[in-house]
DRENTOR-129824 format. One record per residue (C-alpha): x, y, z; residue in one letter; chain; residue number from 1. Coordinates in nm, 4 decimals. Each point is the difference from the previous one (the first is absolute). Example, Ala and Ser with C-alpha at 12.3 -4.5 7.8 and 13.67 -1.06 7.14 Angstrom:
R       xx       yy       zz rest kette  nr
R   1.2300  -0.4500   0.7800    A     A   1
R   0.1370   0.3440  -0.0660    S     A   2
// end
This chain:
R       xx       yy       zz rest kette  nr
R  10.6923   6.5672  19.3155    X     A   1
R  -0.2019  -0.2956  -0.1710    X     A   2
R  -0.3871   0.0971  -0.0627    X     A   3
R  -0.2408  -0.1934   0.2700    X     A   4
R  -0.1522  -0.3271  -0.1742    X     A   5
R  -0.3651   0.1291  -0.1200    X     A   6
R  -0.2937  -0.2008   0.1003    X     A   7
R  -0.2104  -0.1361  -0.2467    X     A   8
R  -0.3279   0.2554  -0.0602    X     A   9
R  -0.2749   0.0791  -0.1713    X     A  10
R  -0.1768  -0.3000  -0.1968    X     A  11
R   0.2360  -0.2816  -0.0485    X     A  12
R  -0.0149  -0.3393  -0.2102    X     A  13
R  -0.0612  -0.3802   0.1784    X     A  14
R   0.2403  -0.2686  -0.0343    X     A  15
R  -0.1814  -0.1346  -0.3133    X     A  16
R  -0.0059   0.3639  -0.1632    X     A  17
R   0.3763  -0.0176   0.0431    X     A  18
R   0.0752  -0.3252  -0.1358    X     A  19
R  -0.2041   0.0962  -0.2786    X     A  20
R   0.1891   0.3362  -0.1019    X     A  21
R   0.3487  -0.1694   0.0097    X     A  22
R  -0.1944  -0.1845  -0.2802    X     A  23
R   0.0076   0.2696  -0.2432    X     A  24
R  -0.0199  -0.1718  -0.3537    X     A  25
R  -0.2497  -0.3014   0.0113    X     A  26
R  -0.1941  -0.1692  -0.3180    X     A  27
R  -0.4150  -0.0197  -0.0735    X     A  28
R  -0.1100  -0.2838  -0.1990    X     A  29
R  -0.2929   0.0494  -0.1915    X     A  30
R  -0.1538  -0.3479  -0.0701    X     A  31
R  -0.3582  -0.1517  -0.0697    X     A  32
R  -0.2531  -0.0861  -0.2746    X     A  33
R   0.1413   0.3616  -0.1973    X     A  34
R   0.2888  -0.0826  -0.0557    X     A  35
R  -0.1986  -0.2535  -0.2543    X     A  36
R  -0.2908   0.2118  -0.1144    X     A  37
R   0.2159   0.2871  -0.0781    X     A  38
R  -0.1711   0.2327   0.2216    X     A  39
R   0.0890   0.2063   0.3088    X     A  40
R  -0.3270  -0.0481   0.2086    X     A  41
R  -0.1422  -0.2949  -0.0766    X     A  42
R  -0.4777  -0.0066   0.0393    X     A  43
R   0.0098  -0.3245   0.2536    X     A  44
R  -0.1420  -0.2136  -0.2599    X     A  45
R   0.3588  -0.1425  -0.1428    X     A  46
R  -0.0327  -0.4229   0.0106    X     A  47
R   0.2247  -0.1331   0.2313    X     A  48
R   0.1683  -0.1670  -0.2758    X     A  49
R   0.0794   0.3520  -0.1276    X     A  50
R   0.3175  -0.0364   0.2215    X     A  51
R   0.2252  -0.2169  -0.1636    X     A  52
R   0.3965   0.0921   0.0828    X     A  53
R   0.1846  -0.2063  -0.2912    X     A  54
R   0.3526  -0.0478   0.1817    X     A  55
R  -0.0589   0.1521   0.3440    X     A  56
R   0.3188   0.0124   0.1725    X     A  57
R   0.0372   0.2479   0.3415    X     A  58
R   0.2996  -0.1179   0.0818    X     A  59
R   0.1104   0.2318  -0.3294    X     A  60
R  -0.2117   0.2756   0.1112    X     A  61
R   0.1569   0.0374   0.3562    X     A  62
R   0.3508  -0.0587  -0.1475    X     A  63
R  -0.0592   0.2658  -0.2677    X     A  64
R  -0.1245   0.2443   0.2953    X     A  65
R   0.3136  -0.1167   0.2237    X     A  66
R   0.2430   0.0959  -0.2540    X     A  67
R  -0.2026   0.3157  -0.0651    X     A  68
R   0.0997   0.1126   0.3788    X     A  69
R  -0.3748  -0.0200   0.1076    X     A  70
R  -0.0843  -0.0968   0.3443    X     A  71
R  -0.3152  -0.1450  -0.0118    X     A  72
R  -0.3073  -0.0922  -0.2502    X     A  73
R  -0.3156   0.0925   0.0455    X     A  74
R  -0.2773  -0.2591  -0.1981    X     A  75
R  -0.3507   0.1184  -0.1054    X     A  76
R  -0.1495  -0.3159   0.1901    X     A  77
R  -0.3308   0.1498  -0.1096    X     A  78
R  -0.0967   0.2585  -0.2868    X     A  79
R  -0.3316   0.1958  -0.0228    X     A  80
R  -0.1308  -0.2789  -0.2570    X     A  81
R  -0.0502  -0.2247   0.3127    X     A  82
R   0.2666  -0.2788  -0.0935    X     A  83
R   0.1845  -0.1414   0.2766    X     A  84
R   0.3946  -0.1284  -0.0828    X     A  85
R  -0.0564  -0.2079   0.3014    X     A  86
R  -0.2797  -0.3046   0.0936    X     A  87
R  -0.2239   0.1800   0.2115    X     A  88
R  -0.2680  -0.1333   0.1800    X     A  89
R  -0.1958   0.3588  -0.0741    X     A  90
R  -0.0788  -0.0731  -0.3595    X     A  91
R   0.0499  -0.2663  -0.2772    X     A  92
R   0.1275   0.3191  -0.2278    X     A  93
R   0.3523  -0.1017   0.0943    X     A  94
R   0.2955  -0.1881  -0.1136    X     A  95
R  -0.0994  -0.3430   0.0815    X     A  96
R  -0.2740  -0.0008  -0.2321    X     A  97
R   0.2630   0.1210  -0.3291    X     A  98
R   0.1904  -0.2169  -0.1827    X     A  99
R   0.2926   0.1337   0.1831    X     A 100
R  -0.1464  -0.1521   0.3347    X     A 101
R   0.3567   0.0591   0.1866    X     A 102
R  -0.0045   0.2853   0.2961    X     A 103
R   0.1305   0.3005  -0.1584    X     A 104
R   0.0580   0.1645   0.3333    X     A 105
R   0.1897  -0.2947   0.1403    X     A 106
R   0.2375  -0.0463  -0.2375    X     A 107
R   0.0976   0.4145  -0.0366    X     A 108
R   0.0395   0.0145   0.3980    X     A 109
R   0.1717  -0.3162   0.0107    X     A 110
R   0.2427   0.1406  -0.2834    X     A 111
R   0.0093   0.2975   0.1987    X     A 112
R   0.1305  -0.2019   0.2714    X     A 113
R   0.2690  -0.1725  -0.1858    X     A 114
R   0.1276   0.3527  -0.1486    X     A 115
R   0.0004   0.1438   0.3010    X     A 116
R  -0.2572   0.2355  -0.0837    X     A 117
R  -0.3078   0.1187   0.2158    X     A 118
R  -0.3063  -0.0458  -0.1279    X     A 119
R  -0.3452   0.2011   0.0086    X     A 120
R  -0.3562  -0.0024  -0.1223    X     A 121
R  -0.2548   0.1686  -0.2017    X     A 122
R  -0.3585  -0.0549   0.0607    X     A 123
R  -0.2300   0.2201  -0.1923    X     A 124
R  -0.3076   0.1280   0.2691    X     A 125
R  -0.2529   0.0210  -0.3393    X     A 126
R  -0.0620  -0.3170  -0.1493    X     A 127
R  -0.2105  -0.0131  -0.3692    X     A 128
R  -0.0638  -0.3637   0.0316    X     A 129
R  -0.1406  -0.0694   0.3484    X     A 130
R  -0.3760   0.0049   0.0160    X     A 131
R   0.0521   0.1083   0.3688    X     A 132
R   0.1939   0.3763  -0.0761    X     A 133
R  -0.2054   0.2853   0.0678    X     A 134
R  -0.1352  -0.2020   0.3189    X     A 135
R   0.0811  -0.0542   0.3869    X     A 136
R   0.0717  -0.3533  -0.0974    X     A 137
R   0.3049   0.0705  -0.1841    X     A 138
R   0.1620   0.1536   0.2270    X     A 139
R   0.0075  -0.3265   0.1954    X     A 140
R   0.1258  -0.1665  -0.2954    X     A 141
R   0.2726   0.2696  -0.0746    X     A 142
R   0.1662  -0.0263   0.3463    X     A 143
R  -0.0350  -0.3971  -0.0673    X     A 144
R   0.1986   0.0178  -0.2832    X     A 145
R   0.2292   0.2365   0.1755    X     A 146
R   0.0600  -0.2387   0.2866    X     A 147
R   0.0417  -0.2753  -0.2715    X     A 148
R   0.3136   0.1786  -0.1602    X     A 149
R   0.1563   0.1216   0.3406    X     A 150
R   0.0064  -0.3265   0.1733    X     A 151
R   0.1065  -0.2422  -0.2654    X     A 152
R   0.2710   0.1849  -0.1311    X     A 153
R   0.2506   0.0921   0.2399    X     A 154
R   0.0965   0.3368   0.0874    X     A 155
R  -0.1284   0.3120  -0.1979    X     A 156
R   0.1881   0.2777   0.0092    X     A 157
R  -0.2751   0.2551  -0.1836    X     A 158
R  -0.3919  -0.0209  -0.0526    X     A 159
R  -0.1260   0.1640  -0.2830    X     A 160
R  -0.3430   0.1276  -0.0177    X     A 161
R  -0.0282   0.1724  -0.3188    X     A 162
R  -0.3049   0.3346  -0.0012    X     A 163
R  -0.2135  -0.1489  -0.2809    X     A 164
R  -0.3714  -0.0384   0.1002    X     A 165
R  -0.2961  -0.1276  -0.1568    X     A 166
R  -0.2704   0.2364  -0.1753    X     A 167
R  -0.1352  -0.0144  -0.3773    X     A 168
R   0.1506  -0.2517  -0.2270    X     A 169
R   0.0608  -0.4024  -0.0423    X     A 170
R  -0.1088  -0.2670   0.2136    X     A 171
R   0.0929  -0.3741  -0.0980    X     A 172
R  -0.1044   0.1731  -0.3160    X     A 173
R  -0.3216   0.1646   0.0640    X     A 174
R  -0.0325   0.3959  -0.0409    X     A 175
R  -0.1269   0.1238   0.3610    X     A 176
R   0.0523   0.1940   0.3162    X     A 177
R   0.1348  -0.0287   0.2731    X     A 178
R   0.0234   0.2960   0.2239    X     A 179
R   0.2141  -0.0065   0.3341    X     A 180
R   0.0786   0.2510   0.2429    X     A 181
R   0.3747  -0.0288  -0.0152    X     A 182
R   0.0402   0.1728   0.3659    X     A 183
R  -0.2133  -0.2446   0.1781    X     A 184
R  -0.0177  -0.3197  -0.2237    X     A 185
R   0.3156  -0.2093   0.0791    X     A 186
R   0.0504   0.0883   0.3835    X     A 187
R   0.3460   0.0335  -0.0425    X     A 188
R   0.1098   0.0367   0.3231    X     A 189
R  -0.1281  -0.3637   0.0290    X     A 190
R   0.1713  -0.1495  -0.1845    X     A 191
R   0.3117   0.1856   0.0474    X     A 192
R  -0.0509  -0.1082   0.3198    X     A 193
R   0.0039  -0.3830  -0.1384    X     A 194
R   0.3350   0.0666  -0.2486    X     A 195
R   0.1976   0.1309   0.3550    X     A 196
R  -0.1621  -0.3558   0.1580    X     A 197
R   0.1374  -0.1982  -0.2251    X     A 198
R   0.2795   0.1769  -0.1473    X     A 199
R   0.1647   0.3054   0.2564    X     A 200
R   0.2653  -0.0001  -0.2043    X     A 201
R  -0.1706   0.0929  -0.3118    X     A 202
R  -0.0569   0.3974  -0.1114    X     A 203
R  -0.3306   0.0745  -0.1442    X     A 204
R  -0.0311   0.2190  -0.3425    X     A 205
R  -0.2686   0.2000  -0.1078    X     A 206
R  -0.0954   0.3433  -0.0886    X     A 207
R  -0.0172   0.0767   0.3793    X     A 208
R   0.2412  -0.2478   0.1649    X     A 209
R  -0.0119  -0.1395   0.2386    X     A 210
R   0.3921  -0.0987  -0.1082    X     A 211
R   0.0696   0.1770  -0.2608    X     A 212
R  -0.1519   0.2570  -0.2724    X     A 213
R  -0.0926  -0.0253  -0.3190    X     A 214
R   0.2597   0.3175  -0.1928    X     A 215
R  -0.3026   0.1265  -0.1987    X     A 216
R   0.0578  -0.0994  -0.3165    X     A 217
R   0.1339  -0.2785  -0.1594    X     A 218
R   0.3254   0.1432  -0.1831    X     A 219
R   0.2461  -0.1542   0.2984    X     A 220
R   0.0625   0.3728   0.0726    X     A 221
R  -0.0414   0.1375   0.3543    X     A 222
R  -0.0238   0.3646   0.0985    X     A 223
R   0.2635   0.2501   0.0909    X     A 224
R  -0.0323   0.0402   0.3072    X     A 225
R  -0.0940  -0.3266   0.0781    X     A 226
R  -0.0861  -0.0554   0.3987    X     A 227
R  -0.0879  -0.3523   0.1018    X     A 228
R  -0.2602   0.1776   0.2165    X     A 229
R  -0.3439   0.0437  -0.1434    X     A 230
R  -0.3502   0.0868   0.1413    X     A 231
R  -0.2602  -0.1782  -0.2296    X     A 232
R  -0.3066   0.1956  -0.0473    X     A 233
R  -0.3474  -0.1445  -0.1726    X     A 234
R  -0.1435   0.1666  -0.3559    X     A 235
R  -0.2945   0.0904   0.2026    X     A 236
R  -0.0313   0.2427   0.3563    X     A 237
R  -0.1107  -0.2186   0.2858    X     A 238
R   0.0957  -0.3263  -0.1600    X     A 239
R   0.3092  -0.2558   0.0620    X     A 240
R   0.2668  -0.0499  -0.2224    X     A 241
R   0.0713  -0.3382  -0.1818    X     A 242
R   0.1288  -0.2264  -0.2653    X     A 243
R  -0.1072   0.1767  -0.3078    X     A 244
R  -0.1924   0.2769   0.2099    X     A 245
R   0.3078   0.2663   0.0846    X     A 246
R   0.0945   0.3294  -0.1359    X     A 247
R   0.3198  -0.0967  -0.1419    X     A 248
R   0.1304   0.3726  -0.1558    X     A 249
R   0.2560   0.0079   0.3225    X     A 250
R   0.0788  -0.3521  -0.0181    X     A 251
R   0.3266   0.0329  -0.2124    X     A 252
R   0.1318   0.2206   0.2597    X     A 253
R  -0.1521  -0.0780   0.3321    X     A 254
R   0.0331   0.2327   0.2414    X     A 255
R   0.2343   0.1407   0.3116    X     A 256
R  -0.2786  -0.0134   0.2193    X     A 257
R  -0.1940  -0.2842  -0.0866    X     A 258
R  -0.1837  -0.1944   0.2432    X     A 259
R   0.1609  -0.3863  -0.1110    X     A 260
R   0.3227  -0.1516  -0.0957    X     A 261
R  -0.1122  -0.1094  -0.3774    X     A 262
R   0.2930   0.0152  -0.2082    X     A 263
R  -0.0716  -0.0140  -0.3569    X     A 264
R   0.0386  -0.2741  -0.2368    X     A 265
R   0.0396   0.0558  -0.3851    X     A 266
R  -0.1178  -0.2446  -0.1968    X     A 267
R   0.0523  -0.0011  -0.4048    X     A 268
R   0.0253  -0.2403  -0.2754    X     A 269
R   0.2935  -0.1120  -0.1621    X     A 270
R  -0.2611  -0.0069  -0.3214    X     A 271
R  -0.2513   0.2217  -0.1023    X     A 272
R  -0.2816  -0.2318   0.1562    X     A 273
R   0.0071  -0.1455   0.2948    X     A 274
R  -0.1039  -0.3753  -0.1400    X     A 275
R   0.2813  -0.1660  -0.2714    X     A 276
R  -0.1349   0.0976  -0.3424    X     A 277
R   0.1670  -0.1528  -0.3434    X     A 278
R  -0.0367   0.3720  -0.1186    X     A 279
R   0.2340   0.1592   0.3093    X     A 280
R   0.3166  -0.2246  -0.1068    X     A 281
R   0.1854   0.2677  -0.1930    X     A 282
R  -0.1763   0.2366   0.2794    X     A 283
R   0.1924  -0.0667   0.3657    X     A 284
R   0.1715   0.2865   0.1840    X     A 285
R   0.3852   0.0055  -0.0713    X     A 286
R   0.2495  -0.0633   0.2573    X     A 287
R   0.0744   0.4065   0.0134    X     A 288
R  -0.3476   0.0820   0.0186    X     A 289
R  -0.0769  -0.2692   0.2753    X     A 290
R   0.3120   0.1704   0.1966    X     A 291
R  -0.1375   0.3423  -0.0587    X     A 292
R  -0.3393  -0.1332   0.1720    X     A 293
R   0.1945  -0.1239   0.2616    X     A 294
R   0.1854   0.2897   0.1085    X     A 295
R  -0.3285   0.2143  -0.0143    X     A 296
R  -0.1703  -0.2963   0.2146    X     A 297
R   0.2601  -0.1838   0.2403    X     A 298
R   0.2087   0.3529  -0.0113    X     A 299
R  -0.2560   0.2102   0.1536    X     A 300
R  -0.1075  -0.2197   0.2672    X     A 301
R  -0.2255  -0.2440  -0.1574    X     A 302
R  -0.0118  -0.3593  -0.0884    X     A 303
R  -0.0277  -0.0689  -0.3215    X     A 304
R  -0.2439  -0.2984  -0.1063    X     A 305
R   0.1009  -0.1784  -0.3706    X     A 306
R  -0.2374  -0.1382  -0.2037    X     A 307
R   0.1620  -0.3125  -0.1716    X     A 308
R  -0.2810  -0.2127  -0.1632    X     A 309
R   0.0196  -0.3765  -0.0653    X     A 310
R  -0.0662  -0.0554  -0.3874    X     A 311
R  -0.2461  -0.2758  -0.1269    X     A 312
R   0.2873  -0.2520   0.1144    X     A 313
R  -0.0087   0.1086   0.3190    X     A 314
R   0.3735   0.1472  -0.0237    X     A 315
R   0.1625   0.3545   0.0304    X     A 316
R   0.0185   0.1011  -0.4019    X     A 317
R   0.3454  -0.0113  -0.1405    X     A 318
R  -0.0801   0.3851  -0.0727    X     A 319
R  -0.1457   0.0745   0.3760    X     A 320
R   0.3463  -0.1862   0.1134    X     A 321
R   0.2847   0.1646  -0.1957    X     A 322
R  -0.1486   0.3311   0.0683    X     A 323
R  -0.0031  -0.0738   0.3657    X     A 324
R   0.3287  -0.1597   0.0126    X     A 325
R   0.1197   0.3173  -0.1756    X     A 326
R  -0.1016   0.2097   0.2434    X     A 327
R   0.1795  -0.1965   0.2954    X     A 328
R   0.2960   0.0757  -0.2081    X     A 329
R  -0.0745   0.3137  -0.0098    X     A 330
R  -0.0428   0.0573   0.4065    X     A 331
R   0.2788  -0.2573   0.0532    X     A 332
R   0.2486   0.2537  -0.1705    X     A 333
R  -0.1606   0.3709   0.1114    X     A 334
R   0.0199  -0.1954   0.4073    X     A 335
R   0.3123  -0.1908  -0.0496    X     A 336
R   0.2599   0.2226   0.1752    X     A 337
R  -0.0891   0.1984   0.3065    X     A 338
R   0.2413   0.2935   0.0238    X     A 339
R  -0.1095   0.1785   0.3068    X     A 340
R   0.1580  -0.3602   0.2250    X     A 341
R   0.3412   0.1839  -0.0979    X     A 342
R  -0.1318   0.3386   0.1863    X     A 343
R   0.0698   0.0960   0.3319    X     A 344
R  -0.3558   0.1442   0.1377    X     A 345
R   0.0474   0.3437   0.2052    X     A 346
R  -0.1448   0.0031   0.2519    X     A 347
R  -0.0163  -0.3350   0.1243    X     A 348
R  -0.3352  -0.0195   0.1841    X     A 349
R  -0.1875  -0.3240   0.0123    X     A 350
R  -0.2478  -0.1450   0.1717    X     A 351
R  -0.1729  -0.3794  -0.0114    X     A 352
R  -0.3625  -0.0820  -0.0914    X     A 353
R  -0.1662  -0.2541   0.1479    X     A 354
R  -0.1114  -0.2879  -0.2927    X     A 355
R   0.3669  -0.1320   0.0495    X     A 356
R   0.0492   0.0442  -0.4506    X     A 357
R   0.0502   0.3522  -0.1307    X     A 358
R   0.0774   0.0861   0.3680    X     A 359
R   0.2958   0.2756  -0.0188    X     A 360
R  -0.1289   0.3314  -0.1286    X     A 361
R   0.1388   0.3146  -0.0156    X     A 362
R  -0.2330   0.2639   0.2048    X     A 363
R   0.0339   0.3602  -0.0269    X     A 364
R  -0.1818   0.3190   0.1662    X     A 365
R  -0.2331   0.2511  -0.2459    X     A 366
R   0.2634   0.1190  -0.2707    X     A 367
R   0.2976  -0.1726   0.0758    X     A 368
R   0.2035  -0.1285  -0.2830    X     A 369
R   0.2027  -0.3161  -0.0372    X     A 370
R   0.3345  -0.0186  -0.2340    X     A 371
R   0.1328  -0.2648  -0.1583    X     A 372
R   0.3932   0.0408  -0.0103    X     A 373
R   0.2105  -0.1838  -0.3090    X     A 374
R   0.3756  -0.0108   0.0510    X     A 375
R   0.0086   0.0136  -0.4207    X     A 376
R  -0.2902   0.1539  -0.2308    X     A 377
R  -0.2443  -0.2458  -0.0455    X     A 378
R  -0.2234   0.0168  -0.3233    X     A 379
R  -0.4165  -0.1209   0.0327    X     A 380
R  -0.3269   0.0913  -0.1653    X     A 381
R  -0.2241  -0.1715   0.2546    X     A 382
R  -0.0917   0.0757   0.3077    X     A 383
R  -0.1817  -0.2486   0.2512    X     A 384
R  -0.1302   0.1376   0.3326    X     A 385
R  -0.2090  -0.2393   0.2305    X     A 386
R  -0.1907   0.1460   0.3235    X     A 387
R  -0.0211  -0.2102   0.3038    X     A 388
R  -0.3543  -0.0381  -0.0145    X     A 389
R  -0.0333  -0.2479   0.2854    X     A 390
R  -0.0182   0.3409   0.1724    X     A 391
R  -0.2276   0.1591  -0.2004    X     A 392
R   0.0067   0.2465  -0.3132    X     A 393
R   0.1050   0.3024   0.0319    X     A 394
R   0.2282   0.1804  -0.2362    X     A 395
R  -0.2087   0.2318  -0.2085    X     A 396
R   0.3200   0.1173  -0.2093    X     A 397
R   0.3889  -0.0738  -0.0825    X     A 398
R   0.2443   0.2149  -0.1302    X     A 399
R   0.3266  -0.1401  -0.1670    X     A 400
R   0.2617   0.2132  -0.0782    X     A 401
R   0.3982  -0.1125  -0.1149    X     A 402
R   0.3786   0.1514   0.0464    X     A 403
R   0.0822   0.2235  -0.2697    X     A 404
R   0.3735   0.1811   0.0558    X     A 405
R  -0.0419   0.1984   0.2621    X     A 406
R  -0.3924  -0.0140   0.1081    X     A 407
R  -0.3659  -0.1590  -0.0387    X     A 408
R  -0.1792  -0.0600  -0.3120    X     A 409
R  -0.3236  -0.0856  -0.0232    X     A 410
R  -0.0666  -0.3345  -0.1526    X     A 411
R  -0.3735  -0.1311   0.0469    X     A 412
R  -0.2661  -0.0510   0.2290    X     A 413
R  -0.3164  -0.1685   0.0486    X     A 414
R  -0.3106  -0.0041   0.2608    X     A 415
R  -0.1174  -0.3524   0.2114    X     A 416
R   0.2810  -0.2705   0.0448    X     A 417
R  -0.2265  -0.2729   0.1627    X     A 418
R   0.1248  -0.3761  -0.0608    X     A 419
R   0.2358   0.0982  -0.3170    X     A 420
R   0.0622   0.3074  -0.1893    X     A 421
R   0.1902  -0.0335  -0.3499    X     A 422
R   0.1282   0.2807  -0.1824    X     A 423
R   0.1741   0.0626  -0.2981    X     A 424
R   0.2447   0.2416  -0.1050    X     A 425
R   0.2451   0.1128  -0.2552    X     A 426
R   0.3487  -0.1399   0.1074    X     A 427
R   0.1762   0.1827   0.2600    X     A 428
R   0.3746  -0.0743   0.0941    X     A 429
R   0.0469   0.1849   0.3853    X     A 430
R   0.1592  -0.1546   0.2856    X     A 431
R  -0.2385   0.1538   0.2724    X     A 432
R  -0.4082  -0.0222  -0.0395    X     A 433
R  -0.2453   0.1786   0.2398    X     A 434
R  -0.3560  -0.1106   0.1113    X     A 435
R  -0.1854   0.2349   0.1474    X     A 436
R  -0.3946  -0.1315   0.1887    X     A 437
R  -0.2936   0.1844   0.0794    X     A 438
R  -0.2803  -0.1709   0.1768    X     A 439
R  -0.1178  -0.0294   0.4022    X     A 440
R   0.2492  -0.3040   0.0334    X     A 441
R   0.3078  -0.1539  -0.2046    X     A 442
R   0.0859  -0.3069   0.0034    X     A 443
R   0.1844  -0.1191  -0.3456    X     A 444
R   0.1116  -0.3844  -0.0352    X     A 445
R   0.1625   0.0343  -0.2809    X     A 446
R   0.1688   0.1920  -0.2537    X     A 447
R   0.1504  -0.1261  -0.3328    X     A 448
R   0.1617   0.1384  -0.3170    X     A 449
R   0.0604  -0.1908  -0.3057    X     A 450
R   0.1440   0.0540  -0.3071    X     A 451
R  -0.2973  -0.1748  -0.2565    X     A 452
R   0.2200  -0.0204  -0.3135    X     A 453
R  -0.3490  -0.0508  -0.2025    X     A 454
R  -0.0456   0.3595   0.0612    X     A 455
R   0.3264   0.1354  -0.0394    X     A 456
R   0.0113   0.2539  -0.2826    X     A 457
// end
């Protein structure tokens, strides 16, 4: 008797929040007047001719971050030293006024276009160079700048507000303070309010949504468990969270319960900095240690976010590009054969979701266990498992167990499933494989095992 199709409950993602997960792997490009003063934050007092991109070319960017298997780039539009990649009307600390003079963000999202990648934007809330921070008039200007970049561009597929705020330090070069209250200051629900206005489509990031979560740390590693829900909750009793004002201690695993549907987003440079630096060349991740990132990001549920900064040129680095390319290799191979299609599923329960994509799922009652049934031995050392999570998130753990003579052997397990689980294993040659779910609802999409022969002993 087939298993009643389960109704999606509990806290479930929008439309946007969906297309954004099937993202998984997308690219950050770190970009401004640092990349030329060698620094990481720049004080807001950089000359505009500071920013002076030798053989800028993002048409070589968005190729290199095509081939790379990202979906999307996300462009640091504006930094916390105030300079805008773009000729705003907001400020003459912007593009037009370097020797560069050409819109940055026009010719990345029109690159994007043409590589058939999506394209985002970062605009930093704190600004070092703008007389204005620290008062009620730049707030004004801020949302000005935001409706700048998310009308002119075409479609944005993320909005990154990053959780640095003003206080002691630099501004345009002079040693003072500014003090905010980081709870109150911006009115983010304001301008939230503006991004879904102008862009629906677009998911929001920040330490507290309302898209997507900051992970916690900046490692690209999420938390095991890892639930996309998550209940943000303000440093201080009787006070509302926000952008650079949340306890973030539970925001690498989120939580069962949580109030929102915040997924988490890891985001991690391919270099020890997150600005191009001469230094960093013999420094970029390897391919194998980008691929472990991504199977402790993208494989427990999370997106992972890819820092990839432009040189002085204003190109990918030959070093940033061979390790990337290296590591689509790498997933090409582990992902290139999926040996569970050759299984016959017992039992045979599906039902449909409603988005009209990943729309057949396997459901299940509390405890019941799906097989996967090879005519011949088959031989893997990855597992992928992939929750329906159009109907929520549910499964809290997963047992796997494989064929061995005569009865069950235990093989691994692991806790959430969410949007993707990955998990590796020594080879195992069996020609029957067992899932067994826990969790208030089932609903699997996929299962896959693969043979990676780059971890083969």
């Amino acid at each position: 008797m087939a298993n009643p199709v389960p109704s999606p409950t509990g806290v479930l993602p929008t439309k946007a929040q969906l297309a954004w997960h099937r993202m998984e792997y997308t690219g950050f490009l770190h970009f401004t007047v640092n990349t030329f003063t060698d620094r990481e934050w720049g004080h807001g007092d950089e000359p505009e001719s500071t920013f002076n991109p030798t053989d800028f070319n993002a048409d070589q960017i968005a190729s290199v971050a095509k081939r790379a298997g990202m979906k999307g780039l996300i462009l640091t539009a504006k930094h916390h030293d105030g300079f805008c990649l773009w000729p705003t009307k907001t400020t003459p600390h912007n593009v037009s006024n370097s020797p560069f003079k050409r819109d940055v963000v026009k010719l990345v999202s029109e690159a994007c276009k043409k590589a058939g990648l999506k394209f985002g934007v970062y605009l930093s809330p704190w600004d070092r160079n703008n007389a204005h921070y620290g008062k009620p008039e730049y707030i004004g200007l801020y949302r000005e700048q935001l409706r700048e970049l998310l009308t002119n561009y075409g479609p944005i597929f993320e909005v990154w507000h990053d959780g640095a705020n003003g206080g002691d330090g630099y501004y345009g070069g002079a040693r003072e303070t500014r003090k905010i209250d980081p709870s109150t200051y911006y009115d983010w629900p304001t301008t939230w309010a503006l991004v879904h206005k102008l862009q629906p489509q677009a998911v929001i990031f920040s330490d507290v949504g309302p898209g997507c979560r900051w992970v916690g740390n900046e490692d690209g590693v999420a938390g095991d468990p890892c639930w996309a829900t998550f209940t943000p909750t303000a440093p201080d009793p009787g006070k509302q969270p926000a952008p650079g004002y949340c306890r973030t201690e539970k925001s690498p695993n989120g939580s069962p319960d949580g109030k929102f549907w915040l997924p988490a987003e890891c985001d991690v440079s391919i270099r020890p900095g997150w600005f191009w630096h001469a230094s960093e060349n013999q420094k970029v991740k390897t391919p194998e240690q980008l691929k472990a990132l991504y199977f402790k990001s993208v494989g427990r549920g999370a997106n992972l976010l890819l820092n990839i900064p432009p040189d002085r040129r204003g190109r990918i680095h030959e070093a940033d590009e061979r390790s990337l390319l290296g590591f689509r290799e790498l997933l090409d191979a582990a992902f290139a054969h999926d040996l569970a299609r050759k299984a016959a599923v017992k039992p045979k329960e599906a039902g449909k979701a409603t988005d009209g994509k990943r729309d057949t799922y396997w459901s299940a009652t509390r405890g019941q266990s799906l097989v996967l049934d090879f005519k011949k031995p088959v031989e893997f050392n990855t597992i992928r498992l992939r929750e329906a999570i159009q109907m929520g998130q549910h499964i809290e753990h997963v047992v796997v167990s494989f064929w061995s003579k005569d009865r069950w052997e235990p093989l691994t397990e692991c806790s959430t499933v969410g949007n993707c689980r990955l998990i590796q294993i020594e080879p195992v040659s069996t020609n029957r494989v067992r899932f067994q779910f826990e969790g208030k609802a089932v609903a699997v999409s996929d299962i896959g095992l693969f043979l990676d022969p780059n971890e083969a002993p």
